[in-house]
SENU-782634 format. One record per residue (C-alpha): x, y, z; residue in one letter. Coordinates in steps of 0.02 Angstrom, whole numbers, plus 50000, padded with zeros to 5 digits. Layout:
% SENU-782634
east=X; north=Y; up=Z; aa=A
...
% end
This chain:
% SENU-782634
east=48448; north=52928; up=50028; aa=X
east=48457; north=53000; up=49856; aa=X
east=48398; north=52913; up=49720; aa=X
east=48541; north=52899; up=49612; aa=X
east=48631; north=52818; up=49774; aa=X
east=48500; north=52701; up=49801; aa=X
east=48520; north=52668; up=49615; aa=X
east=48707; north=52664; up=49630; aa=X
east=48710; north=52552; up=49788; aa=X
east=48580; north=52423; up=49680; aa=X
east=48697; north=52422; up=49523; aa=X
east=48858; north=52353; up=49679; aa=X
east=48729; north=52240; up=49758; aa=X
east=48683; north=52170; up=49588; aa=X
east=48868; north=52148; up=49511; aa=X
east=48938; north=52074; up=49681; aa=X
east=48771; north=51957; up=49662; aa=X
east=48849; north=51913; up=49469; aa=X
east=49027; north=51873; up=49531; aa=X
east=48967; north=51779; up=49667; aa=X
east=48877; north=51679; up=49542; aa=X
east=49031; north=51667; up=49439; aa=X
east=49141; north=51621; up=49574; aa=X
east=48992; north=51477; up=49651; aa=X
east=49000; north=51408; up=49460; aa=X
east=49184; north=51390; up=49454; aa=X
east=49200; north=51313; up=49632; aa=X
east=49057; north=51168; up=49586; aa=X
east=49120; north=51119; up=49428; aa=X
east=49314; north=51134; up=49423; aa=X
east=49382; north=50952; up=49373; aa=X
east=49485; north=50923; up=49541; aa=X
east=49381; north=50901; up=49682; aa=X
east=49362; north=51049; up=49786; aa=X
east=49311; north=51052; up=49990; aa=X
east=49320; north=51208; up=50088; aa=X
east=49336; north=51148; up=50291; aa=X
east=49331; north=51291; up=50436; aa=X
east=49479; north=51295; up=50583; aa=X
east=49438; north=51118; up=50658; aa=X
east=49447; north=51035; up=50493; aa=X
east=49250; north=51013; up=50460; aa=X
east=49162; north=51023; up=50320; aa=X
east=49078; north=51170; up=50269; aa=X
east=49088; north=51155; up=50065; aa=X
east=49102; north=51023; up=49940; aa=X
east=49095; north=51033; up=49760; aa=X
east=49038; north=50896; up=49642; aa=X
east=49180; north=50835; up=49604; aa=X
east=49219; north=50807; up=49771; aa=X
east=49048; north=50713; up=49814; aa=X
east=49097; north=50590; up=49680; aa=X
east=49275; north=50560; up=49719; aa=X
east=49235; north=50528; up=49902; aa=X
east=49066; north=50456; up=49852; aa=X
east=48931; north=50574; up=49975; aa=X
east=48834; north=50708; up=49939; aa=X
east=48875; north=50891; up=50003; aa=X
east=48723; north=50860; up=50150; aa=X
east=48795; north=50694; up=50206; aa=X
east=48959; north=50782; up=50215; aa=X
east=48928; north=50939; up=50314; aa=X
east=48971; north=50967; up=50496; aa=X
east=49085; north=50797; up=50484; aa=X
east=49273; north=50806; up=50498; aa=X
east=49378; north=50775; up=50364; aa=X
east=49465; north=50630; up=50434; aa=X
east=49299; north=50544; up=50421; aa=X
east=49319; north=50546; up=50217; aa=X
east=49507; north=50569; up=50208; aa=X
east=49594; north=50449; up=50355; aa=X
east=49667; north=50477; up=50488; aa=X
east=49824; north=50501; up=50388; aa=X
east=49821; north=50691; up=50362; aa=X
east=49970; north=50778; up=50462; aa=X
east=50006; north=50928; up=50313; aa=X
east=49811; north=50959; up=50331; aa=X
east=49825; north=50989; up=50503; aa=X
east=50000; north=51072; up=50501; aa=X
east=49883; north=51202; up=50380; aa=X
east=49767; north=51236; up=50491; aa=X
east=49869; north=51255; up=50635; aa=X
east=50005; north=51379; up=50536; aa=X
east=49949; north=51428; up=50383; aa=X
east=50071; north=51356; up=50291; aa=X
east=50020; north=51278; up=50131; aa=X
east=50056; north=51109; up=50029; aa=X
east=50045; north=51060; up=49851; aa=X
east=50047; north=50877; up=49775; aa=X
east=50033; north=50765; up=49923; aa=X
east=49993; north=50577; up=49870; aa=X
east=49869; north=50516; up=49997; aa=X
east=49782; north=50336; up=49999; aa=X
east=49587; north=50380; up=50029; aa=X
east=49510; north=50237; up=50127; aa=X
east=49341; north=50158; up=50021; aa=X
east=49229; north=50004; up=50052; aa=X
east=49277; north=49915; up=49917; aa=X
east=49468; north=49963; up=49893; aa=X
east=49560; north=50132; up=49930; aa=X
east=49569; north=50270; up=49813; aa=X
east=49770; north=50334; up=49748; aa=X
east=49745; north=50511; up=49755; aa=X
east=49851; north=50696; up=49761; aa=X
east=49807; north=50821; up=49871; aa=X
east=49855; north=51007; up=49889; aa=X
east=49777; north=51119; up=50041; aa=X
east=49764; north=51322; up=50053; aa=X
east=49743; north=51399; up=50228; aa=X
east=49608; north=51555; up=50204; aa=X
east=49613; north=51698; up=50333; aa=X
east=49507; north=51838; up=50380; aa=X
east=49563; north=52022; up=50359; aa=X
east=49657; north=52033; up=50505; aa=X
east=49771; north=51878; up=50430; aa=X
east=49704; north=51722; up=50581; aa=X
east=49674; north=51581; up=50493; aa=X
east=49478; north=51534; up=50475; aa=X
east=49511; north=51377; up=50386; aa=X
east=49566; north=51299; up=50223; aa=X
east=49524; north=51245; up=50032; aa=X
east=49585; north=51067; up=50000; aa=X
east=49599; north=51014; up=49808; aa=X
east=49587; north=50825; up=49787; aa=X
east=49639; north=50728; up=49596; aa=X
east=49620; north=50537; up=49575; aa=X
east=49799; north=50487; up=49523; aa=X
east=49741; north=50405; up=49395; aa=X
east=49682; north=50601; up=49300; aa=X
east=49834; north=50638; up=49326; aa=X
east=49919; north=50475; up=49256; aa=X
east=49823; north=50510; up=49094; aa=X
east=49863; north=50683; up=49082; aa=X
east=50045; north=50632; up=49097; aa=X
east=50018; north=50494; up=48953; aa=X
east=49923; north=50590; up=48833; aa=X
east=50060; north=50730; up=48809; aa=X
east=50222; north=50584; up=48854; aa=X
east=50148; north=50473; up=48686; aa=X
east=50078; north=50333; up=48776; aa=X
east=49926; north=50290; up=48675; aa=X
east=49933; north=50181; up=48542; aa=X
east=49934; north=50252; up=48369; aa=X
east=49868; north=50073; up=48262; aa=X
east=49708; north=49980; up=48229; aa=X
east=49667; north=49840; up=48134; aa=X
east=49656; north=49926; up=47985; aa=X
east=49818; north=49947; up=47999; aa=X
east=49880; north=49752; up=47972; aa=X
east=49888; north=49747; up=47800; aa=X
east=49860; north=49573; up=47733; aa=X
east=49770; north=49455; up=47626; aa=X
east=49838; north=49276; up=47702; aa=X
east=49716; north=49165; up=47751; aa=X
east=49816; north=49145; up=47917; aa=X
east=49842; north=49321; up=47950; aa=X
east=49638; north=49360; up=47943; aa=X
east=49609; north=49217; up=48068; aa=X
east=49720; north=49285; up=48206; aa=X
east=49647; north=49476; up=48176; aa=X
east=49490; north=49387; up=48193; aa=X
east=49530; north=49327; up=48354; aa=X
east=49620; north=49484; up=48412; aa=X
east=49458; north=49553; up=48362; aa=X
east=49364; north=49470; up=48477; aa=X
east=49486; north=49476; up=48606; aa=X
east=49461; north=49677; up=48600; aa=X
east=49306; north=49662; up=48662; aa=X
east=49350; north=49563; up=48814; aa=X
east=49449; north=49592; up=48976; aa=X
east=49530; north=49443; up=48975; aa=X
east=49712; north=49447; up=48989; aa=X
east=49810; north=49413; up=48796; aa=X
east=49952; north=49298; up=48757; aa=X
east=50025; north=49346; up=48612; aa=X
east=50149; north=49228; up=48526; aa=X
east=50256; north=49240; up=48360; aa=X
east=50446; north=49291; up=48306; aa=X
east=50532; north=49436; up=48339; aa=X
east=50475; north=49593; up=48192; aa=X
east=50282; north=49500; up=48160; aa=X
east=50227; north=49653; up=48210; aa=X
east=50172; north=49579; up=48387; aa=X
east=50162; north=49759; up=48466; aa=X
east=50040; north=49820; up=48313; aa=X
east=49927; north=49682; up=48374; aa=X
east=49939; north=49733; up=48539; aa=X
east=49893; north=49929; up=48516; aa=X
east=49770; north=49879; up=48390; aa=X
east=49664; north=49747; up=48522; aa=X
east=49673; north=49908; up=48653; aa=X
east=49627; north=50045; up=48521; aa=X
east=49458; north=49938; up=48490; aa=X
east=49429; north=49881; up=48674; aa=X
east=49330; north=49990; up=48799; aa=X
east=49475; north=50059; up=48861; aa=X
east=49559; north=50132; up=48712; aa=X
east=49542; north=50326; up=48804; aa=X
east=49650; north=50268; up=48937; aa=X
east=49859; north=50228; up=48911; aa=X
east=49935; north=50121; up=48809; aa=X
east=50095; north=50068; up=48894; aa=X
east=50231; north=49977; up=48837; aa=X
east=50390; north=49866; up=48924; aa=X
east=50506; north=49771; up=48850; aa=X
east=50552; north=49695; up=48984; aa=X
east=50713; north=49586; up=48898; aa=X
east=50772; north=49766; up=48883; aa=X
east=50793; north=49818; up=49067; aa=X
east=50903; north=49764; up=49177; aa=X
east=50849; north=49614; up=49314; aa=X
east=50862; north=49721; up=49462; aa=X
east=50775; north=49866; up=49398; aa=X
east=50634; north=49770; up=49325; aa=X
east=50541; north=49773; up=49503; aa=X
east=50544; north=49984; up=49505; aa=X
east=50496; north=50006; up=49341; aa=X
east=50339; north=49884; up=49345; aa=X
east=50293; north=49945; up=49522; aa=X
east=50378; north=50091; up=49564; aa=X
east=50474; north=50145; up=49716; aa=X
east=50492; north=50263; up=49865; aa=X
east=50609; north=50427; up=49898; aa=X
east=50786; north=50309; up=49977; aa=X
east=50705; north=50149; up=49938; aa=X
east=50865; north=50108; up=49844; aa=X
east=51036; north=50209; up=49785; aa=X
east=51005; north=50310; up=49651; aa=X
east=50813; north=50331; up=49690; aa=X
east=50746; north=50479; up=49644; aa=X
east=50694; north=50593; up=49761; aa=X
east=50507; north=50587; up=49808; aa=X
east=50488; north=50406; up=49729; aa=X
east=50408; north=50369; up=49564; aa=X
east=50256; north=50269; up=49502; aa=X
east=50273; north=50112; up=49416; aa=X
east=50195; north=50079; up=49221; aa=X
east=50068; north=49981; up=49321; aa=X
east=50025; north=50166; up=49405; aa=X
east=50040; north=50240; up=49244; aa=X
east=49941; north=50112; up=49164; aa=X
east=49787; north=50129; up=49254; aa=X
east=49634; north=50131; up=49164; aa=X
east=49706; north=50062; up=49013; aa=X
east=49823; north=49944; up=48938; aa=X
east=50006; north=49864; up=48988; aa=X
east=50094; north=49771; up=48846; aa=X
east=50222; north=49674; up=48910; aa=X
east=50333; north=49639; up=48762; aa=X
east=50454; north=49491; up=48794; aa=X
east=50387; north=49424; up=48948; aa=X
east=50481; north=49262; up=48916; aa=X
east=50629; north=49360; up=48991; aa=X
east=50551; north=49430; up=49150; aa=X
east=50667; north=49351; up=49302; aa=X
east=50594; north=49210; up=49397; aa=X
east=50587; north=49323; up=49563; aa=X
east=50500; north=49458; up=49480; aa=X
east=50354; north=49346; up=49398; aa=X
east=50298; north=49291; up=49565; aa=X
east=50252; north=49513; up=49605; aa=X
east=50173; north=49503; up=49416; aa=X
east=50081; north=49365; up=49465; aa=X
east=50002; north=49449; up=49629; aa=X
east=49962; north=49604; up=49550; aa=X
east=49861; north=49505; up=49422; aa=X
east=49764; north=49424; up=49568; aa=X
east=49726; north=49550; up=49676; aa=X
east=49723; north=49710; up=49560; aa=X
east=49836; north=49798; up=49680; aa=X
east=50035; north=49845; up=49692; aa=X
east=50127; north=49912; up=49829; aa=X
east=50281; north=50031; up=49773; aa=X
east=50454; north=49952; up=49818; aa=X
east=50522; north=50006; up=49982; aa=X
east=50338; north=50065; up=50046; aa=X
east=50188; north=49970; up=50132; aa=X
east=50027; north=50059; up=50053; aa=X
east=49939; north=49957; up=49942; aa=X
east=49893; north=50036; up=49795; aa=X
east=49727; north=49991; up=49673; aa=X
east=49752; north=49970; up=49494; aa=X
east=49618; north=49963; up=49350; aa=X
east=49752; north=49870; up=49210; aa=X
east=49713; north=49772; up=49067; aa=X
east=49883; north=49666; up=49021; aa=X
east=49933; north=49605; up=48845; aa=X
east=50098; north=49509; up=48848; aa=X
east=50214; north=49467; up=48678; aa=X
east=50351; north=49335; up=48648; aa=X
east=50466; north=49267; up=48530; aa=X
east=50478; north=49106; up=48638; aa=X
east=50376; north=48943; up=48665; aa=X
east=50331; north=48989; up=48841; aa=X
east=50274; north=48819; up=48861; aa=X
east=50438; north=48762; up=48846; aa=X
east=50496; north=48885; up=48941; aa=X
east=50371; north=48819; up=49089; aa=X
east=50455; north=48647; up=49051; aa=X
east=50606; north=48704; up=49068; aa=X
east=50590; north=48792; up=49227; aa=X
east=50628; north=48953; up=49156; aa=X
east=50444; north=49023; up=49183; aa=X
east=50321; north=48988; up=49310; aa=X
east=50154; north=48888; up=49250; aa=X
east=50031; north=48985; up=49376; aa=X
east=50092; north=49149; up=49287; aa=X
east=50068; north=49066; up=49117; aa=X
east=49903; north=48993; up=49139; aa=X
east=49857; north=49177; up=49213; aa=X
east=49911; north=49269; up=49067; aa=X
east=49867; north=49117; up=48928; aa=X
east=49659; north=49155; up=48939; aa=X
east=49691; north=49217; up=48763; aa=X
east=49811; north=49157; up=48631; aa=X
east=49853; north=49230; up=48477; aa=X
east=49987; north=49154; up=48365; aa=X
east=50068; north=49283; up=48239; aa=X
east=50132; north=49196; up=48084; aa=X
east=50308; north=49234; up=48004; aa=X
east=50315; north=49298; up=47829; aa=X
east=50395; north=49148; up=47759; aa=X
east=50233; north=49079; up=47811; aa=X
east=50111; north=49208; up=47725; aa=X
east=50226; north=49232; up=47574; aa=X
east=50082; north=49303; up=47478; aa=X
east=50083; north=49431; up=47581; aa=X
east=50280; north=49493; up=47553; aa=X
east=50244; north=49589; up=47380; aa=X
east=50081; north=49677; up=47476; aa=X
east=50181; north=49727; up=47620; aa=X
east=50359; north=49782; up=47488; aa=X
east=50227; north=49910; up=47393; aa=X
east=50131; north=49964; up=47557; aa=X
east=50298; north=50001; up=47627; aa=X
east=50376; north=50066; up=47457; aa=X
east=50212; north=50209; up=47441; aa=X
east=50248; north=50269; up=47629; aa=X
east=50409; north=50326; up=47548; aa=X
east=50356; north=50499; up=47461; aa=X
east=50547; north=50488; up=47350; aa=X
east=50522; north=50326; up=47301; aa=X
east=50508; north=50283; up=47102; aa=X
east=50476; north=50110; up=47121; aa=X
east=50552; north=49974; up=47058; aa=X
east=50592; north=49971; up=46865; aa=X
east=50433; north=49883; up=46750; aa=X
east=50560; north=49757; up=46667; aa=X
east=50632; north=49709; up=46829; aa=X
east=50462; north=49699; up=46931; aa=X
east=50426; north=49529; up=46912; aa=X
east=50627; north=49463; up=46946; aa=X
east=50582; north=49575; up=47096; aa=X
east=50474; north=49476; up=47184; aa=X
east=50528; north=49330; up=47141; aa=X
east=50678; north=49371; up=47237; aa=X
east=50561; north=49444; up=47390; aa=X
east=50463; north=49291; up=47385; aa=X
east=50600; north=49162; up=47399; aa=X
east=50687; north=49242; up=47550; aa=X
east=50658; north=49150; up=47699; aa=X
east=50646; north=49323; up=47793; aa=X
east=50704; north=49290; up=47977; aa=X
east=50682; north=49467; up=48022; aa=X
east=50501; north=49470; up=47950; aa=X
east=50407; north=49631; up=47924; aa=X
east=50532; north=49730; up=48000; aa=X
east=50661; north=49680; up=47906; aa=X
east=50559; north=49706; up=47750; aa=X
east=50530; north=49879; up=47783; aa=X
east=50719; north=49894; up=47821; aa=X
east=50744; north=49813; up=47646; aa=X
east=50626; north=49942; up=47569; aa=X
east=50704; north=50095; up=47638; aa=X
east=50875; north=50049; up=47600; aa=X
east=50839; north=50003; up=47419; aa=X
east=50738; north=50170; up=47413; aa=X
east=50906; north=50254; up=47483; aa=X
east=51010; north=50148; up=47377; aa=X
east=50927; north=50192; up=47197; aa=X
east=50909; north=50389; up=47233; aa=X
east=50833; north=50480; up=47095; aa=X
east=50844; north=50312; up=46980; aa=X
east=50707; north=50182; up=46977; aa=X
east=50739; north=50044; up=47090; aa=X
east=50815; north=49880; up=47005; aa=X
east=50863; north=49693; up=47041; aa=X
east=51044; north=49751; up=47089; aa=X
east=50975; north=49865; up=47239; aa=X
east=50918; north=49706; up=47318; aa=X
east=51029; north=49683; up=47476; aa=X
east=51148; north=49525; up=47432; aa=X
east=51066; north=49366; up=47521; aa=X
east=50891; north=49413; up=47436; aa=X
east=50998; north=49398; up=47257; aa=X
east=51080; north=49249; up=47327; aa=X
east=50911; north=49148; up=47369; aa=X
east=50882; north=49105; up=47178; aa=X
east=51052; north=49080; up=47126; aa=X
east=51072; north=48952; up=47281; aa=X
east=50930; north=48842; up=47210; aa=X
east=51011; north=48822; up=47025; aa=X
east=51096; north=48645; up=47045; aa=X
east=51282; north=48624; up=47029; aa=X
east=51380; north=48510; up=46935; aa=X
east=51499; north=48470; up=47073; aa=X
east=51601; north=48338; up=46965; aa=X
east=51648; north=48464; up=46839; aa=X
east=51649; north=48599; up=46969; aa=X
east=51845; north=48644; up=46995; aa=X
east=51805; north=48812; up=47104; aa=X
east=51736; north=48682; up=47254; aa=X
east=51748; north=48780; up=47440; aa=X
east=51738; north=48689; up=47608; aa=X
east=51579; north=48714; up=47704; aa=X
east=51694; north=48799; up=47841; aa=X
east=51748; north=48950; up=47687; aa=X
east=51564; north=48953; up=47634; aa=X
east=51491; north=48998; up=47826; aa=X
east=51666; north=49123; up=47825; aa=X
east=51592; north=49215; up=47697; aa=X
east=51405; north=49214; up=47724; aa=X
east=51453; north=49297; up=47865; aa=X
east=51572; north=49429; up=47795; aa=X
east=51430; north=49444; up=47687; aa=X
east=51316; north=49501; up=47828; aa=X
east=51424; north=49588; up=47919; aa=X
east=51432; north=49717; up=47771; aa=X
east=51255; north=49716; up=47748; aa=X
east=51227; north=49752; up=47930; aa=X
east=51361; north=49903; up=47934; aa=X
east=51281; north=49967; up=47778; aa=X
east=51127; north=49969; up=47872; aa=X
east=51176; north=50067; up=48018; aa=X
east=51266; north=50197; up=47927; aa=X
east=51090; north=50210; up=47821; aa=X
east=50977; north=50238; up=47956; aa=X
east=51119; north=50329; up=48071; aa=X
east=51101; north=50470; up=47928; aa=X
east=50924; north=50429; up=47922; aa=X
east=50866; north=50468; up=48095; aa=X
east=51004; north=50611; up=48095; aa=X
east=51105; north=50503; up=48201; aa=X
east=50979; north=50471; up=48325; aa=X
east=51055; north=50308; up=48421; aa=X
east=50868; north=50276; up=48489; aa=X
east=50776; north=50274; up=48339; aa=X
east=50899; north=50151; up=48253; aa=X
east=50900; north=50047; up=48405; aa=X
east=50737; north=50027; up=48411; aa=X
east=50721; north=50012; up=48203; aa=X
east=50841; north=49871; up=48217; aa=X
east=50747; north=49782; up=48361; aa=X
east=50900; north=49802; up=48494; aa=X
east=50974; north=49892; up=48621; aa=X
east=51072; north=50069; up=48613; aa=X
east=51234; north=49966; up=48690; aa=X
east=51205; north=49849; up=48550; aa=X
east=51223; north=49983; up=48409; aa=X
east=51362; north=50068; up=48495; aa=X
east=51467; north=49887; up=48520; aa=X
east=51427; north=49870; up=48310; aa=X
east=51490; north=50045; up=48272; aa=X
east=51652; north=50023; up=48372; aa=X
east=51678; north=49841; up=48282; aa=X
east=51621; north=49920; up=48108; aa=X
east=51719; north=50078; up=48159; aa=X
east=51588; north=50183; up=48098; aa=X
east=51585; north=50369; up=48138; aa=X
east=51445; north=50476; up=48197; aa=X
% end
């Protein structure tokens, strides 16, 4: 043999050596867990992502057949190995000591050169990957932190303080105040400093969907389990929860049948899908919110006291911001500089202002503030914002307080005309305020749904009684 051959033959042997090297690199540390299995189904390869999903080292593994690891459970496996034919995205329920692992598995049948079948790669994911991967890019992280509650009430710091330490517990959080306190802030800002602020941040309102599909949505179902299922099933926000948070906004209104599955899933850590009989581990942290006394609601047979109790380990009262009024003028210019258009209100009329801000009662609290804001913003345009941009019960709160003469009075109205026109009164303001943010969210019916704190069938019921045009 020539010596350029021998030299040509070493240069092959040496770059087949490299891609080999390449391809052995690959195999051991791709993410999903990787085992290669021969004709019978045992275990030739394993990479290490594999040993620690299944929790054995490649030796322990070898020579064993996969149903040892996987269960018994594995008819597309052997429907590979026995045809060929491959399958993608299987879920499978991977037997443990301790509980059994939610994972999705896809399987490749490998064949020699003369196309029999020699045996098969199998890729295995934890669900749970997958549930992040499906959360990060979907929006379901939360976006605040504490140093996002802007306050300097006395009250205010005290309930951070405690959310604060709540963060760094896994206690389940009760937290309590009135609708637009900014409960949900609270709630994203305990997960973002918590252990588990890399995994999900999952929200349900759960006054906002319907009673009998409450059950699916917290759970999740099976392929038929009901009409209109989709095909294939779906996971539940518990699923899709997994490794993080689940804020359960409004739990006040969860139906009595459906707190009794809440309750179970918070004592044994597990859910099983509606309309299926695997039981299914999850690793969820739950914060719940509500504008109600639950403890009356316990009284009044409305919620069950073993759920409260359960979810009560931590309690965090929000306070209104007729409650915290030194906070209303900190919160009006916080809002007011988010606004890049904004000119601000006029430096004659700055301290009538906030007088006016400060004596509102402010039922809607800080959401309604910021609705205020915007709308005075849109109101003024290119002018600096005055006294008279004020919607009409702020200006109304001072003049209300003046006392009246009543003897001397002749333009006396009953009590029934004065209700008649507070509320014609606020049924302008509120028209005024969906046409605003109907042209401000390009008449996106979600995003002023959910700026006004209601449903979509709410804001379409007020347009056709307003008869306001999109």
């Amino acid at each position: 043999m020539s010596d350029s051959v021998q030299h040509q033959l070493q240069m092959e042997n040496e770059r087949l050596q490299y891609i080999n090297s390449i391809y052995n690199n690959i195999f051991m540390h791709m993410p999903d867990g990787a085992i290669i299995v021969d004709q019978k189904g045992n275990i030739t390869e394993a990479n290490l992502a594999a040993q620690v999903i299944l929790g054995q080292s490649l030796q322990e593994m070898q020579g064993k057949h996969l149903s040892e690891y996987l269960g018994i459970d594995i008819p597309h496996t052997r429907t590979m190995l026995e045809t060929g034919q491959s399958y993608r995205d299987v879920e499978l329920l991977i037997p443990g000591l301790e509980h059994n692992l939610h994972a999705v598995i896809s399987g490749i049948a490998v064949r020699n050169r003369e196309g029999i079948i020699r045996g098969g790669v199998l890729f295995l994911s934890p669900i749970e990957n997958i549930h992040l991967l499906v959360n990060r890019f979907s929006g379901a992280r939360a976006r605040y932190s504490f140093q996002d509650i802007i306050t300097i009430s006395h009250s205010m710091k005290e309930a951070i303080h405690l959310a604060e330490m709540a963060a760094s517990s896994v206690s389940n959080v009760l937290l309590e105040g009135e609708s637009g306190t900014g409960k949900e802030v609270f709630a994203q800002a305990i997960h973002s400093e918590s252990q588990r602020s890399n995994g999900p941040f999952v929200a349900v309102n759960c006054g906002a969907i319907p009673r009998e599909l409450i059950g699916s949505e917290l759970f999740g179902y099976t392929g038929g389990a009901f009409t209109g299922a989709r095909k294939g099933g779906s996971p539940g926000k518990f699923e899709l929860a997994s490794g993080g948070t689940l804020f359960l906004d409004e739990i006040g209104d969860m139906p009595l049948e459906q707190q009794v599955n809440l309750l179970r899933v918070l004592q044994e850590k597990s859910i099983t899908r509606i309309g299926d009989s695997r039981i299914i581990p999850v690793d969820v942290r739950v914060i719940c919110a509500t504008n109600k006394n639950l403890w009356q609601e316990v009284e009044a047979g409305n919620f069950r006291a073993d759920l409260y109790y359960r979810l009560n380990v931590i309690n965090i009262d929000i306070p209104p911001l007729r409650e915290r009024k030194e906070d209303i003028v900190v919160l009006f210019n916080y809002f007011l500089s988010k606004i890049p258009i904004s000119k601000g209100p006029r430096e004659e009329e700055r301290e009538t202002m906030e007088k006016f801000l400060i004596q509102y009662s402010w039922p809607g609290n800080i959401r309604e503030l910021q609705n205020v804001v915007e709308r005075m913003v849109h109101l003024a345009g290119s002018l600096p914002m005055g006294v008279n941009h004020l919607p009409p019960e702020i200006r109304r709160t001072l003049t209300e307080e003046i006392p009246i003469n009543t003897a001397a009075d002749s333009s006396d109205i009953s009590i029934y005309e004065a209700r008649r026109k507070q509320k014609k009164l606020m049924q302008e303001q509120e028209r005024e305020m969906i046409i605003y943010l109907i042209d401000h969210f390009a008449g996106n019916i979600s995003r002023v749904a959910r700026e006004m704190g209601v449903n979509r069938s709410t804001i379409y019921r007020k347009m056709k009684i307003y008869k306001i045009q999109q």
